[in-house]
LUMKEMI-554215 format. One record per residue (C-alpha): x, y, z. Coordinates in steps of 0.5 Angstrom, whole numbers, plus 500, padded with zeros to 3 digits. Layout:
N
XYZ ...
END
This chain:
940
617230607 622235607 623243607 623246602 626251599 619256598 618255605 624258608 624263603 617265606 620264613 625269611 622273608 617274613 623274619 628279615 633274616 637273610 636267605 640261605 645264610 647260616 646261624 649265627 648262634 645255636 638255636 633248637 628248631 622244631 622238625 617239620 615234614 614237607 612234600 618230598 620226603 618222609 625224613 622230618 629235617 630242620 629247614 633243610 633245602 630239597 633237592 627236587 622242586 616244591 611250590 608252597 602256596 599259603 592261606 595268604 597266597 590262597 586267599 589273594 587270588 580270590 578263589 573259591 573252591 580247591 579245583 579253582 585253586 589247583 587249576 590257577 597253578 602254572 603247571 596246571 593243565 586246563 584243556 588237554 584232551 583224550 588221556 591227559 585231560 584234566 575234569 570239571 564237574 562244570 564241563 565234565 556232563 558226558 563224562 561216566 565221572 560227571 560231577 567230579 573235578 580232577 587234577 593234572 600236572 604237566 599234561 600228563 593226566 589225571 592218573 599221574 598226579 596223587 592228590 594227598 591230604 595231610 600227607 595220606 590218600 584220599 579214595 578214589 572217585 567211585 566212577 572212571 574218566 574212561 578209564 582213569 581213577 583219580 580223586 574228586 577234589 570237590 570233596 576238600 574244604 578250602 576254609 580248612 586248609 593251612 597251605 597246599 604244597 606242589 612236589 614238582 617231580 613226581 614223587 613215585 618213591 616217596 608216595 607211589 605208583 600214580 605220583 610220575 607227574 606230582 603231588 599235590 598235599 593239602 594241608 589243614 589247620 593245626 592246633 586252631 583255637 576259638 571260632 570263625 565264622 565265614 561267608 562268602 558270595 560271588 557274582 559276574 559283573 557281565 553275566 549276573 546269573 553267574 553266582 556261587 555262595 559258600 559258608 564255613 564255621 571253623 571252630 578248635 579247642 585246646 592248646 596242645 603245648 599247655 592242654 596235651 590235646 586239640 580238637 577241631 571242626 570245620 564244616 563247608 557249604 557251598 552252592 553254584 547256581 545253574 546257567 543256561 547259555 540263552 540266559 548269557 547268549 547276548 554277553 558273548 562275542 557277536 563275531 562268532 555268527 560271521 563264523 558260524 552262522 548258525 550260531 544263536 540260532 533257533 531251530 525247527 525241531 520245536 513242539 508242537 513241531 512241524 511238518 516241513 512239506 504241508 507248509 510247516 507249523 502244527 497247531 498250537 505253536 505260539 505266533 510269537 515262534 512262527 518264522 516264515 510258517 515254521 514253528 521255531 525253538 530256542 534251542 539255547 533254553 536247554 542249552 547249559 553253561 553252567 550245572 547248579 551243584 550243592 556241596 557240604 564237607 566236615 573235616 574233624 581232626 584231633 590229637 592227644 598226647 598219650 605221653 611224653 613221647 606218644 602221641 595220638 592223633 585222628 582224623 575224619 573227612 565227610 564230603 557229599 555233593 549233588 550237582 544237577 546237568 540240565 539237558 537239551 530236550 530230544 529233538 525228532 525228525 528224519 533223517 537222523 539216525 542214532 548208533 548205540 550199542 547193545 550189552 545183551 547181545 553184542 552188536 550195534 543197534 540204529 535207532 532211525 527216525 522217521 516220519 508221520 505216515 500218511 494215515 496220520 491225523 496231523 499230515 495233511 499230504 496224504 503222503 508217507 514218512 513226510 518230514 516231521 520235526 519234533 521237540 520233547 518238551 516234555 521229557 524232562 532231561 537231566 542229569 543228577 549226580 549224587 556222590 558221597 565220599 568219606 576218610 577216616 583214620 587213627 593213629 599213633 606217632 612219636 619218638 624213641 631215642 633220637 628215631 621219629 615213628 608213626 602208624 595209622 590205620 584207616 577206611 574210607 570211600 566214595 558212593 555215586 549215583 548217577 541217574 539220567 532221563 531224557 533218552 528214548 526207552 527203545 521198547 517204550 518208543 515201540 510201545 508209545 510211538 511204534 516199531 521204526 523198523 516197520 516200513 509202514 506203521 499206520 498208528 506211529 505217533 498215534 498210540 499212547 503218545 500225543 504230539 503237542 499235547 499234554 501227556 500222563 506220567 505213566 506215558 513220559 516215564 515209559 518213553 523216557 525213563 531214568 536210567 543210573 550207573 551206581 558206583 562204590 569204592 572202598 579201601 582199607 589202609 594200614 602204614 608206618 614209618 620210621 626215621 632217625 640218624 643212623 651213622 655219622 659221615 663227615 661229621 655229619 648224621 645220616 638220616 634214613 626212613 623205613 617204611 611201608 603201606 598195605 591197602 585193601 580196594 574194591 570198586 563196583 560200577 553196576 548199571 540199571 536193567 534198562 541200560 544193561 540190555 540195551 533198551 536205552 537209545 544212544 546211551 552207554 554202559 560202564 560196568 566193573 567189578 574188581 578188587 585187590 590188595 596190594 602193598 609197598 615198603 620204602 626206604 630213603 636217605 639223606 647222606 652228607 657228602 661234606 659240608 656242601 653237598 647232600 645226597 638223597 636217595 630213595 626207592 619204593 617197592 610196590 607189588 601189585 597181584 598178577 605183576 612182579 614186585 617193582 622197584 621205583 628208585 631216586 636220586 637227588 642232589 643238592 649242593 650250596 654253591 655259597 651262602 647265597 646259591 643252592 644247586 639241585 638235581 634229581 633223577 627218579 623212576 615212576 611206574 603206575 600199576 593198571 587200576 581197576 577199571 584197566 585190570 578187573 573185567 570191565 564193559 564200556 559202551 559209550 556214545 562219543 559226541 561232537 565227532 568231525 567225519 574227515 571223509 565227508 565234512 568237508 563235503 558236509 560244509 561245501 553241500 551247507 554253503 550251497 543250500 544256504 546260498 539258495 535259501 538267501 537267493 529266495 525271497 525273505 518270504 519263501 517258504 522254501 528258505 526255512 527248510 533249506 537252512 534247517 537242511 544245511 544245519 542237519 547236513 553239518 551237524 551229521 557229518 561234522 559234529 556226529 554221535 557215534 557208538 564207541 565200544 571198549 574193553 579191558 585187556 588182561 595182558 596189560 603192563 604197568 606205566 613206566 617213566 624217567 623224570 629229572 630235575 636239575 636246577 638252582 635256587 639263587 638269593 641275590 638279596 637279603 630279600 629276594 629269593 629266586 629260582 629256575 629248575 629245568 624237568 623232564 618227563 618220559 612215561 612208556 607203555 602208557 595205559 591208553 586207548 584212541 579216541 573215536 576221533 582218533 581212530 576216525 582220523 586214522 581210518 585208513 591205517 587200522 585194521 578193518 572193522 575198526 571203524 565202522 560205516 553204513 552202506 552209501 545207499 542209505 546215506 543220510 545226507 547226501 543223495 546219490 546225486 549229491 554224492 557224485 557232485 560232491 565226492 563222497 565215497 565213504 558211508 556215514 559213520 555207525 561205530 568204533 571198537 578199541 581197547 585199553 592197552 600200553 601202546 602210548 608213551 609220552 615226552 614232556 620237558 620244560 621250564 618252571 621259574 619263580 621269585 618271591 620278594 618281600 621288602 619294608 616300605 614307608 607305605 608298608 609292606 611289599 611282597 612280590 611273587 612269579 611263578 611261570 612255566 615254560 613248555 618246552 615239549 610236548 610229544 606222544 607216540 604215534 604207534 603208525 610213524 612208530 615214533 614221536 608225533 609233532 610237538 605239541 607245545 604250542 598246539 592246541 591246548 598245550 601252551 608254552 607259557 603259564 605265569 601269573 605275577 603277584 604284588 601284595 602291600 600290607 598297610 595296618 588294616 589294609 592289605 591290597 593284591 594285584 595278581 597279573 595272569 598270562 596264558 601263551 596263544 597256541 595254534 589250533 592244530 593238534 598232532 601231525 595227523 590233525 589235517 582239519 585245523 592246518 593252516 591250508 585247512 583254515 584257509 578253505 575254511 576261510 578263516 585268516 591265520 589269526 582265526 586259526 590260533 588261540 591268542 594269548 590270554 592276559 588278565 587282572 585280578 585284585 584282592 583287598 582284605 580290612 581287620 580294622 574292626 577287632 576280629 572281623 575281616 572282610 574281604 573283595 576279590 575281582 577276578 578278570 578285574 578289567 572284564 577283558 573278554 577271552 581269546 577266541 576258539 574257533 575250534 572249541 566251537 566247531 567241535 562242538 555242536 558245528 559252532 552252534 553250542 557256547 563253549 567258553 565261560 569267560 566269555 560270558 562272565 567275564 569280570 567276577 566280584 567275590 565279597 567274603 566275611 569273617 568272625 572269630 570268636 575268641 
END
């Protein structure tokens, strides 16, 4: 891995040497190893794009984990969606991976961008992202790392079959000495029930240079508090309601509950949640924005000189998390009906909700089915997501002649547990409620259930038992390498590297009994069962054309079972123009083997939320509007008004925000991804001081491993095969009665379910701008640093198997901005150091592709929204970064994230699509500004 061209800027930089200038006198440098190749070079500048950022650039913005870190770099994504979405344990609960972090560069996906550390891989999380493997990024201690290096170019040749988009190499201390003792806490300024706290101890012995040897040990803590959205709900934007009215609402599915044609509330509801006679629930209770999670990492590290050319070293990295979902309770009622599909036979069930019948001792109507609306407050919902992931690896390096060589061997693995409660056992509902089949039962809700009563725990857990996916992952790795000169041109020594990387994996994703046969209402099943081994060599070059110009050329050659030997090439160039400006390019071939989720015999069963129906929400919002109209032209007292806004949010929250049954399998003719990136850009030093940099990319991925989302074959219903998209019969509409069908138009059932597959039917176009500059001058106040980093999306499209061509573009759309840049001033004076770091994120339409007819700006003209409703606006903020050492070896640290508490653009479509404007979706609305105090000690 070779030197970049940031590196020697800061080196420069930090030395007062003019950049790019050559030596004046012969000095012996050591070799160094940075992102982008195997071959160890003096300072050599690279010929494809690297950013660096240091322990001093890290600290600055205030960031408290790695995925905070990754996810603040411009080419970085945040919100793309489907296949190119990038994970957060914090937003991430519905995932099958839910309590990891990933990482996505350039909008292409968690898949395409390899996460090393120290150079190696790191196992993949033991659960899928439907279908994607990555690594969990929760499981990399910030304190321990030196810097974190960006190859902005892929990388496939170097590293691999998954690095088309990037690789990120984080890397820790070395030869560390003494003790440092670390704490840190933060909380919003907005929101106080925002908060995280962290705690390290880094600790070394040995000098290598004198001892021959060093040992080093850090261990994190970290823990992020839990925050329901009704605990923040007033810190929100107040406008959202004249959008939404149903926003901060409460609801009438509340316990004790009600019965909606006897008059409303059951006995024992407090007077305090009786409206209008209907017992209401603050729904918002169980609503959470923010999952409570306990992290813990050890990394150990040492290196031992065996002799003087040989030299030891080892490494061992434990990580493990807990993170706890708090879910909503259950809320009952008809006419709701839950799609769920069932492993044991095949088919998709319906779990119908009915009412009380009339046998009942609470319905007092002497009627059936009457309309009962319930809250299992006593389900105890959650989700706990317990993960443990390990590397751990020894090895030998060293020189023979003028040739570097290393080996190293290793395991390492990651174990998840992910256990759920608060869904309906569908044999224990028969058992404690009854058969909702049946079209008269006289005992339902009267057997071992009891309505707004206290309830034994032998009843709960048969009604609602937990319910896990259990994951394991592990591999087993030996690689080596060698490099060195190995002729002479123009007088000049060619070096090359050879090397080579033979893994063993196997993943095991196995449900419970309860979820394998289908007895759990509404919920999905993952199971894979697969393992492999696979290989690759690889070998590069750096050959000097003349005194100017270099070559690099690389290829890498992976052989994966069941698929021919593949060979990634590339091609760099890099040619310094004059002392002062550096020209680069290069050209590389990536290709990505299915993993094995894609590859081995996988079922998955899932129950996608949030889906917006095109043929009957639009019918959905005009049938709401009109009962809300009736409900405000009754009197404030009417008991008819309650019962005609809870139908208005029922109709809505059906058609416009419905849960559906999604099946998916694997596909044993799938073919390996395939892509084409190229760099070409400069590196120009205008100044002794100033060092800046402009490179354009371009990316094409083909045969892309995908699948349509629910929402997407929904939206493309009327071009897939029959079948595909499944409805329910128009006579038993669940919204609209047959009257209603008439006025309003709707022609087509209520959605049940889809059915898809995994398969090389995607390919992808991204291309863009990235820019930067650093700056670091001598003031009479002290010293100056300035740095840019932006990236500009030029384009963005994916391919559209029904045009048979490329989609619209998407930069500028929704969640793909144009611009990210973030601008850093830092003035270091004596014992103080001070940062501003100005943030800046493009607005976007809220549109997605040319098949997205919901959000077009006709669309939100219906809607009644005005254009500027119908963006995302752009998005501008401040954070600052103070550091004191005026106290010997004590450093204490403020950070201020959004310093001026500037509230964040609106998005009307994050609200929509989630929960029909009802459910928050944007954190930063509520926490707003956020103050980080750190301290640290070290101990000589």
């Amino acid at each position: 891995m070779q030197r970049t061209a940031i590196n020697l800027a800061v080196l420069a930089l930090a030395t007062g040497l003019p950049l790019l200038a050559h030596a004046v006198e012969e000095v012996t440098l050591p070799k160094v190893q940075v992102t982008g190749s195997n071959i160890p070079q003096v300072a050599a500048q690279p010929s494809t794009p690297t950013l660096v950022l240091t322990r001093a650039d890290i600290e600055r913005t205030g960031l408290s984990t790695v995925k905070e870190v990754v996810d603040s770099l411009v080419g970085a994504s945040q919100h793309a969606s489907g296949a190119n979405k990038n994970l957060s344990d914090i937003t991430g609960s519905n995932s099958y991976a839910a309590g990891a972090s990933s990482a996505s560069l350039r909008h292409l996906g968690q898949q395409a961008t390899l996460v090393l550390l120290n150079s190696r891989r790191l196992s993949p999380f033991a659960m899928h992202d439907d279908p994607a493997m990555f690594t969990d990024l929760n499981t990399l201690p910030l304190d321990a790392v030196e810097r974190i290096e960006v190859l902005r170019s892929g990388g496939a040749a170097v590293y691999g079959s998954d690095a088309i988009a990037g690789v990120i190499n984080v890397i820790t201390r070395k030869d560390y000495q003494g003790v440092t003792v670390r704490a840190g806490h933060e909380r919003s300024t907005h929101a106080r029930d925002f908060r995280a706290s962290s705690a390290s101890i880094t600790a070394g012995i040995g000098n290598f240079a004198e001892d021959r040897f060093n040992l080093m040990m850090n261990v994190e803590l970290y823990r992020r508090s839990s925050v329901m959205w009704g605990e923040v709900l007033g810190k929100l934007d107040p406008s959202v309601g004249s959008y939404f009215p149903s926003f901060g609402s409460p609801s009438t599915y509340s316990y004790p509950g009600n019965i909606i044609e006897a008059g409303g509330a059951l006995p024992g509801c407090a007077p305090a949640n009786v409206v209008d006679g209907l017992c209401m629930y603050d729904r918002y209770s169980r609503l959470e924005a923010q999952p409570a999670t306990e992290r813990a990492n050890l990394l150990l590290s040492g290196r031992l000189q065996i002799a003087p050319e040989v030299q030891g070293f080892a490494e061992v990295l434990v990580a493990s998390s807990d993170t706890r979902y708090t879910l909503a309770d259950p809320a009952y009622g008809p006419p709701t009906f839950t799609n769920w599909f069932d492993p044991s036979t095949g088919r998709t069930r319906l779990f119908i909700e009915r009412g009380l019948p009339r046998e009942h001792p609470l319905n007092p109507t002497g009627l059936d089915d009457v309309d009962f609306r319930y809250r299992f407050a006593d389900a105890d919902s959650h989700t706990r997501v317990e993960s443990t992931g390990y590397r751990t690896l020894a090895g030998l390096r060293g020189t023979s002649g003028a040739f570097d060589w290393e080996t190293a061997a290793g395991v390492m693995g990651s174990r998840v547990v992910n256990s759920t409660r608060g869904a309906y056992s569908d044999s224990g509902f028969k058992t404690m409620i009854g058969d909702y089949n049946l079209p008269h039962d006289p005992l339902f809700f009267n057997r071992g259930y009891r309505i707004g009563q206290p309830n034994s725990a032998e009843v709960l857990n048969a009604l609602f038992p937990t319910f896990t996916h259990t994951g394991r992952m592990k591999q087993a790795f030996i690689d080596g390498r060698i490099s060195g000169p190995v002729t002479t041109l123009a007088g000049r020594p060619v070096d090359m590297a050879f090397g080579f990387d033979l893994r063993h994996e196997s993943l095991s994703i196995t449900p419970s009994a309860n979820l394998a046969s289908g007895d759990i209402v509404g919920y999905g099943v993952a199971e894979t069962q697969g393992r492999r081994t696979f290989g690759s060599l690889f070998t590069e070059a750096n050959v000097p054309l003349n005194d100017r110009l270099e070559a690099q050329a690389a290829a890498r050659v992976d052989k994966y079972p069941g698929f021919a030997a593949h060979v990634s090439p590339k091609a760099g160039l890099r040619f310094e123009a004059s002392p002062s400006l550096l020209l680069r390019g290069s050209v590389e071939a990536g290709f990505r083997a299915p993993n094995l989720v894609e590859s081995s015999q996988t079922t998955l069963y899932s129950f996608d939320n949030w889906i917006v129906d095109p043929k009957r929400c639009p019918q959905a919002e005009a049938l709401a509007n009109a009962l809300r109209a009736q409900a405000e032209a009754l009197p404030e007292n009417d008991p008819a008004r309650v019962p005609l806004l809870a139908r208005a949010d029922i109709v809505m929250t059906q058609e416009c925000s419905a849960g559906v049954a999604a099946v998916r399998g694997s596909n044993p003719g799938l073919q390996p991804e395939k892509s084409l990136g190229m760099t070409a850009g400069l590196v120009f030093a205008p100044a002794q001081s100033v060092q800046v940099e402009a490179d354009l990319w371009r990316i094409e991925r083909r045969n892309e491993i995908g699948y349509m989302t629910p929402q997407t074959l929904i939206n493309r219903e009327d071009t897939l095969a029959p079948g595909t998209v499944q409805r329910l019969p128009l006579g038993s509409d669940r919204s609209f009665s047959a009257a209603e069908q008439l006025m309003y138009g709707v022609t087509a059932g209520a959605l049940s379910g889809t059915f898809g597959r995994y398969e090389n039917s995607a390919k992808t176009l991204a291309q863009g701008v990235d820019v930067g500059m650093r700056s670091r001058v001598l003031t009479a106040i002290g010293a100056l640093s300035l740095s840019m980093q932006g990236s500009f999306l030029r384009e963005f499209r994916q391919f559209s198997s029904e045009r048979n061509a490329y989609g619209d573009n998407l930069a500028g759309r929704y969640g793909y901005p144009r611009w990210r840049a973030y601008l850093t001033a830092a003035l270091d004076h004596g014992w103080v150091s001070n940062a501003l770091r100005l943030n800046y994120t493009a607005g976007t339409r809220l549109q997605g592709d040319y098949f997205d007819a919901s959000y077009t700006d006709e669309a939100c003209a219906t809607a009644g929204w005005s254009p500027g409703d119908c963006r995302v606006r752009r998005a501008i903020t401040v954070d600052y970064a103070l550091a004191y050492t005026g106290v010997k070896d004590l450093t204490l640290g403020l950070n201020i994230r959004n310093l001026f508490g500037t509230a964040p653009p609106r998005d009307l479509r994050a609200l929509e699509e989630s929960g029909g404007g009802i459910i928050p979706q944007n954190l930063a609305d509520a926490s707003r500004r956020t103050v980080r105090l750190t301290m640290a000690y070290r101990f000589q």
